[in-house]
N, C-alpha and C positions, 0 to 999 in steps of 0.2 A: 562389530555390527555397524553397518551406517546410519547416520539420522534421517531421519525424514525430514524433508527441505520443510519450511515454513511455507505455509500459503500465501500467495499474493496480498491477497486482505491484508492480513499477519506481519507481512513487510510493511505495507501501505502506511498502516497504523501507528508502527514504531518510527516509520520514517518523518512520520507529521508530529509524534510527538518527541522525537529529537531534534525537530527545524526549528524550534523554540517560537514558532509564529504560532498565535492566537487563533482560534478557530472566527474572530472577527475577521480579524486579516487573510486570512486564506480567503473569507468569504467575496473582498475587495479584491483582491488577486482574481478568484476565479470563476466567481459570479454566484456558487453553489452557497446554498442558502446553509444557515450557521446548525438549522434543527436537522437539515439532512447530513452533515458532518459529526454532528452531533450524535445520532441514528447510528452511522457507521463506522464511528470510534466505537461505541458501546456493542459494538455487533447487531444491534436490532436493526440495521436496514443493509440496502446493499448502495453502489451510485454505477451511472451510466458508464458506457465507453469515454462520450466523452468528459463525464466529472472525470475518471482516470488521466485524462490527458490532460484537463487543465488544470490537477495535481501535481501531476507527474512534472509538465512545465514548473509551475511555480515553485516547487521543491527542489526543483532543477536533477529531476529524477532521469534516468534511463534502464531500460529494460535491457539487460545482460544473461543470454543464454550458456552455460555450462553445461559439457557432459557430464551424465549421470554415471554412477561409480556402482559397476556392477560387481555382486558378491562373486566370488570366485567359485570355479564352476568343483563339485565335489562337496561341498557341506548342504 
């Protein structure tokens, strides 16, 4: 059975909490305020296109598409 990918969010999250940078410091890197990072660690908020993108920079993130792994046809 395949897994289901993780959600964008899902990545986002673990990727800022493995960059070992501080929700202060991100805030200095990318302008977005500490309580809306804060909000969207914890799931209670979402952020813009571009908080994604001044993430994504300062994490030094990029967007990687894979094909999807389809079940074999018969089950």
């Amino acid at each position: 059975m395949a897994r289901k990918p993780a959600k964008l969010s899902d990545q986002l999250r673990q990727a800022i909490n493995t960059s070992g940078k501080t929700r202060y410091r991100l805030w200095q890197e990318t302008g977005i305020a500490q309580a809306v990072l804060s909000k969207f660690m914890h799931g209670k908020g979402g952020l813009s296109t571009d908080g994604w993108d001044k993430l994504a920079k300062a994490l030094r993130l990029k967007l990687v598409a894979r094909e999807q792994q389809t079940a074999p046809k018969g089950r």
